[in-house]
Every structure is written in C-alpha cells, then in structure tokens.
OpenMM code with the backbone's topology and positions (N, CA, C; nanometers):
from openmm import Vec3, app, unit

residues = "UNK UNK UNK UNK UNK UNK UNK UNK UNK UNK UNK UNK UNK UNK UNK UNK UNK UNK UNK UNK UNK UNK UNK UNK UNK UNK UNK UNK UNK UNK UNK UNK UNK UNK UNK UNK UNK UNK UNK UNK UNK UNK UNK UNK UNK UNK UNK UNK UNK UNK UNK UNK UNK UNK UNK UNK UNK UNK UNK UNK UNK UNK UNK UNK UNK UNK UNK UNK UNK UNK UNK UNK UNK UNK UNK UNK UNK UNK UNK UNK UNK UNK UNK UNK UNK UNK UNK UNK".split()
positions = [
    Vec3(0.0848, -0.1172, 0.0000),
    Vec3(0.0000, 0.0000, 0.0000),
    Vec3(0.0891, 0.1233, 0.0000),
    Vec3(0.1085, 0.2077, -0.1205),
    Vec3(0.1331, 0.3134, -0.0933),
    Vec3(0.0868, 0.4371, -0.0977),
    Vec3(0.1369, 0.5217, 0.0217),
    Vec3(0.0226, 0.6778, 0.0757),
    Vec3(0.0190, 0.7552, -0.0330),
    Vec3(-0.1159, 0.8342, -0.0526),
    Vec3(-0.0621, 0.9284, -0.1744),
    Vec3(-0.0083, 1.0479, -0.0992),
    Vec3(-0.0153, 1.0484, 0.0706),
    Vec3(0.1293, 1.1458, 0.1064),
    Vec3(0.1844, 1.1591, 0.1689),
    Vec3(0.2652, 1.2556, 0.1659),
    Vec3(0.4572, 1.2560, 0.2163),
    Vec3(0.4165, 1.2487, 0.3491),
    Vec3(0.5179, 1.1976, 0.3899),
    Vec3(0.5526, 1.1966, 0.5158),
    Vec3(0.5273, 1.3176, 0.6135),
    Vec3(0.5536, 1.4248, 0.5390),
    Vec3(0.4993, 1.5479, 0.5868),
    Vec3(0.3782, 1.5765, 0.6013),
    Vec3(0.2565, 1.5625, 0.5072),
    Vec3(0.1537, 1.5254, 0.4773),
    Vec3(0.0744, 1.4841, 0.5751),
    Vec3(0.1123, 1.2988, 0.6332),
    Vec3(0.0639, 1.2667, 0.7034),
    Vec3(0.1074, 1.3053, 0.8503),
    Vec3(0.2370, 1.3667, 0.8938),
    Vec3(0.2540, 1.4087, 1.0210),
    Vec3(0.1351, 1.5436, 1.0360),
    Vec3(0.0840, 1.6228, 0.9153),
    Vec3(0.0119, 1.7299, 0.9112),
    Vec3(-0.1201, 1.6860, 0.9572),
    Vec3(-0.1701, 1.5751, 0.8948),
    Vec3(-0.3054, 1.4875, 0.9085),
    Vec3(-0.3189, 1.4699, 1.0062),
    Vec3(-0.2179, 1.3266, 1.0780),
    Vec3(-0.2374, 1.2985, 1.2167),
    Vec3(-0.2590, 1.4455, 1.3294),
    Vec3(-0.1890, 1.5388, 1.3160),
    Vec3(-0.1741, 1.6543, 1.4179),
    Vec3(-0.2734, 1.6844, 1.3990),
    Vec3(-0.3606, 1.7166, 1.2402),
    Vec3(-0.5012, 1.8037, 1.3060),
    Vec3(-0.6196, 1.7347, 1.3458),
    Vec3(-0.6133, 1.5589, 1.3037),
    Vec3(-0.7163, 1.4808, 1.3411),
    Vec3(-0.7004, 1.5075, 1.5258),
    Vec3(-0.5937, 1.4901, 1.5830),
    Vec3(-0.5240, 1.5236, 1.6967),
    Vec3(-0.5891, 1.6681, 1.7603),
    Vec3(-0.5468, 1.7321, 1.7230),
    Vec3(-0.6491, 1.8398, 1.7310),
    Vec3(-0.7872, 1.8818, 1.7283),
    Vec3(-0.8239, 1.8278, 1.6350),
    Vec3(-0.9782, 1.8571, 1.6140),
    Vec3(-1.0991, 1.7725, 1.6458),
    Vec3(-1.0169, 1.6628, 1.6346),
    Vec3(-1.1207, 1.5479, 1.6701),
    Vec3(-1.1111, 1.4500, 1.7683),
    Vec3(-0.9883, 1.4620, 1.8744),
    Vec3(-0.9498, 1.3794, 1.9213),
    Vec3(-0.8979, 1.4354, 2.0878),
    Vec3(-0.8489, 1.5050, 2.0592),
    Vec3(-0.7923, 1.5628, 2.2292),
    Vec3(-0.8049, 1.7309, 2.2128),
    Vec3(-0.8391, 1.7626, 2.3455),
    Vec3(-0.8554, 1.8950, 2.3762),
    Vec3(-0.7232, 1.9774, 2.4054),
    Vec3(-0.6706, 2.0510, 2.3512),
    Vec3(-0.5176, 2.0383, 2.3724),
    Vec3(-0.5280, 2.2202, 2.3368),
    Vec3(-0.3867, 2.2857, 2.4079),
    Vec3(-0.3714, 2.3946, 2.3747),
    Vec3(-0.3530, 2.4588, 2.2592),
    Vec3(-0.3008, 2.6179, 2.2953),
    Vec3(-0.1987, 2.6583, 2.1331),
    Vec3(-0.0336, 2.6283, 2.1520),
    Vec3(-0.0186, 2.5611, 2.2628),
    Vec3(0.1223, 2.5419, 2.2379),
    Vec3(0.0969, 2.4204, 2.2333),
    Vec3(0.0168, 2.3135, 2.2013),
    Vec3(0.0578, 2.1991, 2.1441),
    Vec3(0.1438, 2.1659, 2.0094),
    Vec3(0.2042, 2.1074, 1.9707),
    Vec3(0.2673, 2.0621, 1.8328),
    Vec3(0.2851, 1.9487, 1.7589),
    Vec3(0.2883, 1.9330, 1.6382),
    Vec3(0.3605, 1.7893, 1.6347),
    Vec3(0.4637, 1.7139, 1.6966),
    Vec3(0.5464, 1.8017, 1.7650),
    Vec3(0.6323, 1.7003, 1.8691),
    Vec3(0.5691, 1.6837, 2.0197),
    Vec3(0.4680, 1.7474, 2.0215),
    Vec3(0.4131, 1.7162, 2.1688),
    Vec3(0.3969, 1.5851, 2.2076),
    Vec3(0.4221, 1.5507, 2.3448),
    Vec3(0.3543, 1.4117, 2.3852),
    Vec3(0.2353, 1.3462, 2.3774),
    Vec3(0.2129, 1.2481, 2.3215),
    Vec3(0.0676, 1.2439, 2.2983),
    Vec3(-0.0350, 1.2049, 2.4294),
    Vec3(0.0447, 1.0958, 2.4667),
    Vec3(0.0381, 1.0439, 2.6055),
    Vec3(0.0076, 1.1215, 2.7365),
    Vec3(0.0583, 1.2159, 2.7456),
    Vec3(0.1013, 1.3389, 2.8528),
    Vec3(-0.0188, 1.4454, 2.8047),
    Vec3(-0.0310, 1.4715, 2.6908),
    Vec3(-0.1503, 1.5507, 2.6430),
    Vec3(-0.3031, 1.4518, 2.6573),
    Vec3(-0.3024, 1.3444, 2.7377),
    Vec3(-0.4422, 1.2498, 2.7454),
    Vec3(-0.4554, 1.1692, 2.6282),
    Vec3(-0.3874, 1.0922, 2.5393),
    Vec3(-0.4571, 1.0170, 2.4580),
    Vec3(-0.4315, 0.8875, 2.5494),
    Vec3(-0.5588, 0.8313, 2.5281),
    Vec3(-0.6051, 0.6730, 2.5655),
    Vec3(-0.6792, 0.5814, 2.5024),
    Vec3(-0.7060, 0.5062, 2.5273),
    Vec3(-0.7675, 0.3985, 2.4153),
    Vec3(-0.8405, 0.4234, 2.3417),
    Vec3(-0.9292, 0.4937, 2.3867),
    Vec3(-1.0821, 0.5596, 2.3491),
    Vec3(-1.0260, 0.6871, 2.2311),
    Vec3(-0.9004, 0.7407, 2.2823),
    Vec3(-0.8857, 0.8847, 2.1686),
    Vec3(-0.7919, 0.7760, 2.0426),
    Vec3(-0.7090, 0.6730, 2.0894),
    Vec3(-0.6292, 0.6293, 2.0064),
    Vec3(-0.7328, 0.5672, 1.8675),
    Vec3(-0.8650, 0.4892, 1.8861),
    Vec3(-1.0130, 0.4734, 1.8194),
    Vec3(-1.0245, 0.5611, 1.7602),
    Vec3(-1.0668, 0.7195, 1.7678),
    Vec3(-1.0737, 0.8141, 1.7853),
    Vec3(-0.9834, 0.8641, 1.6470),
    Vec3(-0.8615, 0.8415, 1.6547),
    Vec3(-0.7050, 0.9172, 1.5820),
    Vec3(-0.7312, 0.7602, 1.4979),
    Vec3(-0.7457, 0.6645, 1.4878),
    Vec3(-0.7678, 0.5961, 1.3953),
    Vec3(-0.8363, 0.6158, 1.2929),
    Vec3(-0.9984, 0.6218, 1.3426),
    Vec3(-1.0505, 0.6350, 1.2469),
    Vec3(-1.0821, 0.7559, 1.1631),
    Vec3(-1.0258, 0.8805, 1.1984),
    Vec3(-0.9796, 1.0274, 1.1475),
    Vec3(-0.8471, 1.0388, 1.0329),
    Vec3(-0.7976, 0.9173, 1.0574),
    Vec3(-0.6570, 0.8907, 0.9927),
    Vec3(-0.7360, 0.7774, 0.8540),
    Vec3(-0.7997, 0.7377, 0.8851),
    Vec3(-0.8762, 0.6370, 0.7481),
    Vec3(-0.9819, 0.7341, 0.7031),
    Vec3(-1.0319, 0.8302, 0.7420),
    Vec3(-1.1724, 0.8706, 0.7121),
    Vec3(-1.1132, 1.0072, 0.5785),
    Vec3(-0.9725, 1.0661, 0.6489),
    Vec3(-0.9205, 1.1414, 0.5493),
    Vec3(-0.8041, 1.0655, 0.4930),
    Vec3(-0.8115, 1.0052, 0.4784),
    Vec3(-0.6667, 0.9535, 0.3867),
    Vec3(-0.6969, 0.7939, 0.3347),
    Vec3(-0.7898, 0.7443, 0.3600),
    Vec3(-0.8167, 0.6027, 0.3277),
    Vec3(-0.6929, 0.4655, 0.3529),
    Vec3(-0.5881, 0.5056, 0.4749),
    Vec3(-0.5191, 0.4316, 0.5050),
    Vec3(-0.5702, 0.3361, 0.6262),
    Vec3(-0.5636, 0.2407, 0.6503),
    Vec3(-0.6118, 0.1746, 0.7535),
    Vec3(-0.4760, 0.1600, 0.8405),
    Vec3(-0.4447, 0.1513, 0.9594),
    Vec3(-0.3574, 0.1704, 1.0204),
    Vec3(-0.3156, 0.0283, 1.0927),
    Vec3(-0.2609, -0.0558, 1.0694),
    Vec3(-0.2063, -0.1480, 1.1392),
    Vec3(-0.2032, -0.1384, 1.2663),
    Vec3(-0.2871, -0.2671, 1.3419),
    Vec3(-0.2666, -0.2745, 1.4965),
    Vec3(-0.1093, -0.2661, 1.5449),
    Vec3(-0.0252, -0.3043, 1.4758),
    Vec3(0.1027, -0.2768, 1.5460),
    Vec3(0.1653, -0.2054, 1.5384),
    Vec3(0.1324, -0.1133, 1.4877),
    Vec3(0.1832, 0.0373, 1.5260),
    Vec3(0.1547, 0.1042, 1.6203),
    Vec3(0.0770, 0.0218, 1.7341),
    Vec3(0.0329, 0.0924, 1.8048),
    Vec3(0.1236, 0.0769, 1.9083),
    Vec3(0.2518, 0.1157, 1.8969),
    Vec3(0.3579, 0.1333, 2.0578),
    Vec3(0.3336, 0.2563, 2.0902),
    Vec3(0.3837, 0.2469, 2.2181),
    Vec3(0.4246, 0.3821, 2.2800),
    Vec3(0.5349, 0.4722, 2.2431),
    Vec3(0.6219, 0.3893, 2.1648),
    Vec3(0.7731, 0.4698, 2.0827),
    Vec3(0.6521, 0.5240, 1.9629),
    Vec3(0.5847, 0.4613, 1.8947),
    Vec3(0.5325, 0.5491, 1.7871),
    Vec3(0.4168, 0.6640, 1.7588),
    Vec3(0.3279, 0.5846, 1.9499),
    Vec3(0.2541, 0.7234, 1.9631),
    Vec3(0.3025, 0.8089, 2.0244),
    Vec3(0.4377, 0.8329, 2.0304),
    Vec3(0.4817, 0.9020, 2.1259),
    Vec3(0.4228, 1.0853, 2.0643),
    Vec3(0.3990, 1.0831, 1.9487),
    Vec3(0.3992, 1.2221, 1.9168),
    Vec3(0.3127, 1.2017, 1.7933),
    Vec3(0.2499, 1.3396, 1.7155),
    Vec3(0.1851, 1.2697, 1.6528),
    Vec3(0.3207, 1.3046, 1.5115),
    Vec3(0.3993, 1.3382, 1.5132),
    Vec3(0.4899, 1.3185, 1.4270),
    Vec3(0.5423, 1.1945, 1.3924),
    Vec3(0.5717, 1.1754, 1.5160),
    Vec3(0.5954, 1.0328, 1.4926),
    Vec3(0.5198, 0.8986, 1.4615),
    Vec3(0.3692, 0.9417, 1.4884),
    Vec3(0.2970, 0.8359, 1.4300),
    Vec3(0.2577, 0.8610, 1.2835),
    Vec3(0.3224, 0.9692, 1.2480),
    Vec3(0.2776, 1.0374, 1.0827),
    Vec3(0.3949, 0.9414, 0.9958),
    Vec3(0.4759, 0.9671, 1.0549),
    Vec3(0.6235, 0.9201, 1.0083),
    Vec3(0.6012, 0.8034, 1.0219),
    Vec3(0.5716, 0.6577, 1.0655),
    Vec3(0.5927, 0.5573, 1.1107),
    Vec3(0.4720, 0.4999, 1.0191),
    Vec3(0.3188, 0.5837, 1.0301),
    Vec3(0.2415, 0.5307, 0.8863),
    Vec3(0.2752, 0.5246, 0.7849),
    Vec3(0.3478, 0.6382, 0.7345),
    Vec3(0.4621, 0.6522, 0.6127),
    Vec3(0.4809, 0.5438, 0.6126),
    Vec3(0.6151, 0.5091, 0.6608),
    Vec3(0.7211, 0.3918, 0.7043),
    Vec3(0.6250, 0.2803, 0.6148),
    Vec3(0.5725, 0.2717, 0.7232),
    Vec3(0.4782, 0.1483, 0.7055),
    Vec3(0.4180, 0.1284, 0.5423),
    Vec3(0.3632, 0.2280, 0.5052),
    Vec3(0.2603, 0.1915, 0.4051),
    Vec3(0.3660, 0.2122, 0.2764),
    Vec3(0.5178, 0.2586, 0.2453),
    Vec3(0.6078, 0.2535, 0.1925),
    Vec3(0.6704, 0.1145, 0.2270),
    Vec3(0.6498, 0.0666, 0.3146),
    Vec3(0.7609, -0.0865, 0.3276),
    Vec3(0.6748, -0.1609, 0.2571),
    Vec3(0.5143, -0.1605, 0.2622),
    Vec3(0.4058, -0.2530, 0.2304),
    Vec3(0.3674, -0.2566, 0.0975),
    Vec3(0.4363, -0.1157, 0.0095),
    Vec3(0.3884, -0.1102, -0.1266),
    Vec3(0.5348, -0.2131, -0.2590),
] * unit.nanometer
topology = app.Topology()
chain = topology.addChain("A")
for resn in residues:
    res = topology.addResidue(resn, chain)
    for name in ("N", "CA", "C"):
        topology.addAtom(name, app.Element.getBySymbol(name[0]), res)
C-alpha cells in the first residue's frame, strides 16, 4: 500500500485529526508534543484511527500501536509513512 502522502503530509493529518477530533489540547501543542502526557487513551487512540482512514483512506495497522510510535503525533505520521512505503 502506498500513501498518496509525504511523510509530511501525514505528520500534518495525524496533528489536526489530533487536534480537532481527538484531544482537547492547547496553542502550544505541536507535532512534537507528547501524545500520552496531552491524554490520549484507548478511546482517543479509536478516535485518531478512524480520522486517519476517514481522510486519507489508510487503515492503520494494529502494530503500530507502541508507545515509541505514539509518542507524538509526528511520529505516528512518520511511522504510517514507514509502514505503508515498506508494504507497497
């Protein structure tokens, strides 16, 4: 499967699904913020899933779901990348 976008792209995606639909978070939140530390939990991680398929039509592999990759939502932008580039 490959994304139709960049890596940049999807770190942009994940952050505003993150934002808008998912956790209540300040103006100094960022893409390197903690995601964890900012309240995401099972229920928001559901939540950042299906915001991440609903705009981008990627389905997200259960095993991406560590704590090294939700650590930020950059890093879970980057790591879908990863992913859907290793898979194509």
């Amino acid at each position: 499967m490959k994304p139709s976008a960049t890596a940049d792209e999807l770190v942009a995606i994940v952050f505003d699904v993150v934002r808008s639909e998912v956790l209540r978070v300040g103006s100094d939140f960022t893409p390197q913020s903690k995601l964890l530390e900012a309240g995401l939990d099972s229920l928001a991680v559901t939540q950042l899933l299906l915001g991440i398929e609903e705009r981008t039509g990627i389905w997200v592999d259960e095993s991406l779901l560590t704590p090294e990759n939700l650590r930020s939502a950059e890093s879970f932008g980057r790591c879908i990348h990863a992913f859907c580039v290793e898979r194509s």
